[in-house]
C-alpha positions as CSV (number, residue, x, y, z in Angstrom):
1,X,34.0,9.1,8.3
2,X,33.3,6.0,6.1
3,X,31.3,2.9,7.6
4,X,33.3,-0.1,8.1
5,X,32.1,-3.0,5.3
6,X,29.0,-4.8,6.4
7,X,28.2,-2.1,9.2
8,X,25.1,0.2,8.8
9,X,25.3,3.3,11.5
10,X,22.7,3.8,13.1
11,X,19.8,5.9,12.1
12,X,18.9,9.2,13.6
13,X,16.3,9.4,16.1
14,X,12.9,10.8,15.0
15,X,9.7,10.9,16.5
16,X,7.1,8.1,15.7
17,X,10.2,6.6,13.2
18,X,11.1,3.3,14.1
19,X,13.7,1.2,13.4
20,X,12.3,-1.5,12.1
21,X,13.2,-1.2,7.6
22,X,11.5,-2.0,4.3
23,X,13.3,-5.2,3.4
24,X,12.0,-5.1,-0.4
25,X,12.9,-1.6,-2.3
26,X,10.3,0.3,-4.1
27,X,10.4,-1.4,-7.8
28,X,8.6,-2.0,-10.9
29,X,5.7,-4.4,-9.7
30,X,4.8,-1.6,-7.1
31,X,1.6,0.4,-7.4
32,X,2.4,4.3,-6.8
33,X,1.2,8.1,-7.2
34,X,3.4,10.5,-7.3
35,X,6.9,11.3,-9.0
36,X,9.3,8.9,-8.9
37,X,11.8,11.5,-7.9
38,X,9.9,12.9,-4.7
39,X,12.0,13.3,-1.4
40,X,9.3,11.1,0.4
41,X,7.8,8.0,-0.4
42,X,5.2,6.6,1.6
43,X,4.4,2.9,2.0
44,X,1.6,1.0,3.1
45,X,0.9,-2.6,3.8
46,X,-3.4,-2.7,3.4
47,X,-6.2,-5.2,3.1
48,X,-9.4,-4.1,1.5
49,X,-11.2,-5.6,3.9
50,X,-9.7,-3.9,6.8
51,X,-12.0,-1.6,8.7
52,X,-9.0,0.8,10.2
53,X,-7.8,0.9,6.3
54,X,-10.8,2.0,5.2
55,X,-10.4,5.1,8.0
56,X,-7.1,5.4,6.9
57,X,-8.2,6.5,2.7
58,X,-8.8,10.0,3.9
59,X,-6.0,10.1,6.1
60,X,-3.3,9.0,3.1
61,X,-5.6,11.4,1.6
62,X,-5.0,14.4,3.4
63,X,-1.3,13.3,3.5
64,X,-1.0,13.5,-0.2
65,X,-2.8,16.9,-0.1
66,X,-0.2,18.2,2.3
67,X,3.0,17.3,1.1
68,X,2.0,17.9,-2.6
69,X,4.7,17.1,-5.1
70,X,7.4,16.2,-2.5
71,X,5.6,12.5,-1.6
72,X,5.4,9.2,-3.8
73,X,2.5,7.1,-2.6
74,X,2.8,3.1,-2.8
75,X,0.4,1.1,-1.8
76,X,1.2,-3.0,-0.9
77,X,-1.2,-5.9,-0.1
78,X,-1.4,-7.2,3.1
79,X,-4.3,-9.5,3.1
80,X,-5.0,-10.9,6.4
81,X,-6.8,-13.7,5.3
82,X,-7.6,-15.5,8.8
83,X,-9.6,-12.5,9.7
84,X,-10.9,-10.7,6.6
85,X,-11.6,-14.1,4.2
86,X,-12.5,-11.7,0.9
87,X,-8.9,-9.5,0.9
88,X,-6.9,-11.4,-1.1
89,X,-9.5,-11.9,-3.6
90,X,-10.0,-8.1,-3.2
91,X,-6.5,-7.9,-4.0
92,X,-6.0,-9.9,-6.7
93,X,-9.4,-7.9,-8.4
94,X,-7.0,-5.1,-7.8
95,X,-4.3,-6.4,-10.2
96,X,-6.2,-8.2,-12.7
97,X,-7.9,-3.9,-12.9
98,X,-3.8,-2.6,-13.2
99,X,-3.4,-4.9,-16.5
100,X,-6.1,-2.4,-17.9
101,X,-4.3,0.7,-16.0
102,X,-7.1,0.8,-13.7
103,X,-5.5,-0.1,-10.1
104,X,-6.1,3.0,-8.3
105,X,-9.9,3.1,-10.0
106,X,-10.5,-0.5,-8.6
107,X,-8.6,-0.1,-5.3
108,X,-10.9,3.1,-4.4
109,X,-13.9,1.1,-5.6
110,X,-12.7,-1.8,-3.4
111,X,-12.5,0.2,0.0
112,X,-15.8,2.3,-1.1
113,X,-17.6,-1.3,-1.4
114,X,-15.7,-2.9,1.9
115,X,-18.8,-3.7,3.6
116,X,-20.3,-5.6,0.6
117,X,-16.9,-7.6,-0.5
118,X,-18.4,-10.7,0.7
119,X,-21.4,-10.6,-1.9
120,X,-20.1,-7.7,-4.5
121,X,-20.0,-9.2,-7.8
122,X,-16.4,-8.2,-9.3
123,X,-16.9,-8.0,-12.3
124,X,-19.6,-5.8,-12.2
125,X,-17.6,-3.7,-10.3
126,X,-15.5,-3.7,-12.8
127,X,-17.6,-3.2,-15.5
128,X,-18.6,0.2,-13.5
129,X,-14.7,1.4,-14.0
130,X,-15.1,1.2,-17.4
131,X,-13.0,-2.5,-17.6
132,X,-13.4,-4.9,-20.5
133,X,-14.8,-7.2,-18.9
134,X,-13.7,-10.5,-20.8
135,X,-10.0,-9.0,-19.9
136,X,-10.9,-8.9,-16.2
137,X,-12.0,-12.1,-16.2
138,X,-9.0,-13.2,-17.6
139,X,-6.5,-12.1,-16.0
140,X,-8.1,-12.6,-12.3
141,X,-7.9,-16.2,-12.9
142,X,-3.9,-15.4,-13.8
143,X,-1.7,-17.0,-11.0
144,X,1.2,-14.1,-11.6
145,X,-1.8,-11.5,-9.3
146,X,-1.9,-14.2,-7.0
147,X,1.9,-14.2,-6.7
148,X,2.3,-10.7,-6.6
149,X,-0.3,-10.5,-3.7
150,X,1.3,-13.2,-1.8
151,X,5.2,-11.4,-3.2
152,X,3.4,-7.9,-1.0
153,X,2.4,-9.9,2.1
154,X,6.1,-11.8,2.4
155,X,7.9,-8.4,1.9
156,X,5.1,-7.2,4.9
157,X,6.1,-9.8,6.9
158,X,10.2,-9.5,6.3
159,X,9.7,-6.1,7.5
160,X,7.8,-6.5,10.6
161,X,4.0,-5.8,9.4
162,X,2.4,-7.7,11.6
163,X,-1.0,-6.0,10.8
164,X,-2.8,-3.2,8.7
165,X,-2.4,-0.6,8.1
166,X,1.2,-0.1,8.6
167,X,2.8,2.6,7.1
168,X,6.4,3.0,6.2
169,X,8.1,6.6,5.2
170,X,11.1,6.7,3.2
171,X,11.9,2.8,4.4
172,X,11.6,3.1,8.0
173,X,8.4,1.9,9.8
174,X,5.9,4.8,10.9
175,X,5.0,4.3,14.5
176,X,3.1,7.3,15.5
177,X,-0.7,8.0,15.4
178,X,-2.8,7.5,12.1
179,X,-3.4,11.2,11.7
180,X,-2.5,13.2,8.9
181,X,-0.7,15.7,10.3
182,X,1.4,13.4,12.0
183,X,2.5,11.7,9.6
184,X,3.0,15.1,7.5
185,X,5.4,15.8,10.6
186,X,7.2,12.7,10.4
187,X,7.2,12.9,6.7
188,X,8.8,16.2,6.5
189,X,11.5,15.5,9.2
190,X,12.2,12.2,6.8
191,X,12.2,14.1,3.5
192,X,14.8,17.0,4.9
């Protein structure tokens, strides 16, 4: 049975799967691990200076660990600015790291430091990861990280983040606990 034009039937029912969709498809300026071709693809909207982010790094983690080859992990800013003042320069440190293919080296750094972001100095930081750091410098101060950064929190927002961390699995909003395993469930049941 074909769908009429301009009608999307509704999705099946799955346990801690909402219905609430990524707006903004999986694309070039997106940071991710994993094959581009894996079954699942898991999405989430962060902020570096998010304490219940920081508990969710092992949890993504153990994720990863369990599903193996079969997930593609993407990770998306989602500075909350009003109540964490350092995330979305956090963020855009992140970036300026990805023009020296460094992202996931910074963004670990980033949540390992969380505590210190309000007196770190970046560029030592960066410096640490092995950086040039002339080249870090440099592009931080480039509005395109800025944009990006601001481009991950509007796509949040047209999808219904409405705080961090929120996860999405294979476009549809993960409501359940943050626990590995169920998201692994809900993950597997998404990827069939």
């Amino acid at each position: 049975m074909q769908a009429a034009r301009g009608y999307d039937p509704p999705m099946p029912a799955i346990p801690n799967i909402g219905d609430e969709q990524l707006t903004d498809p999986i694309g070039e300026p997106d940071h991710a691990l994993g094959d581009l071709s894996a079954p699942i693809t898991l999405v989430e909207y962060g902020d570096y200076e998010c304490p219940t982010c920081l508990n969710a790094v092992p949890i993504v983690r153990a994720v990863r660990e369990a599903l193996g080859e079969r997930v593609r992990f993407v990770f998306r800013h989602f500075p909350q600015s009003s109540i964490h003042p350092h995330a979305s320069i956090a963020a855009e440190a992140a970036e300026a790291a990805g023009d020296q293919n460094k992202f996931w080296e910074m963004h670990a750094a980033l949540f390992a430091h969380q505590k210190e972001l309000d007196s770190i100095d970046l560029g030592h930081l960066a410096l640490t990861l092995g950086l040039e750091i002339y080249k870090f410098e440099t592009s931080r101060g480039m509005t395109r990280h800025r944009d990006h950064v601001k481009a991950d929190y509007q796509s949040g927002v047209r999808s219904g983040v409405k705080g961090t961390p929120t996860f999405f699995i294979n476009g549809r909003k993960y409501t359940g606990p943050r626990e590995a395993g169920a998201i692994v469930k809900a993950a597997e049941r998404m990827g069939a």
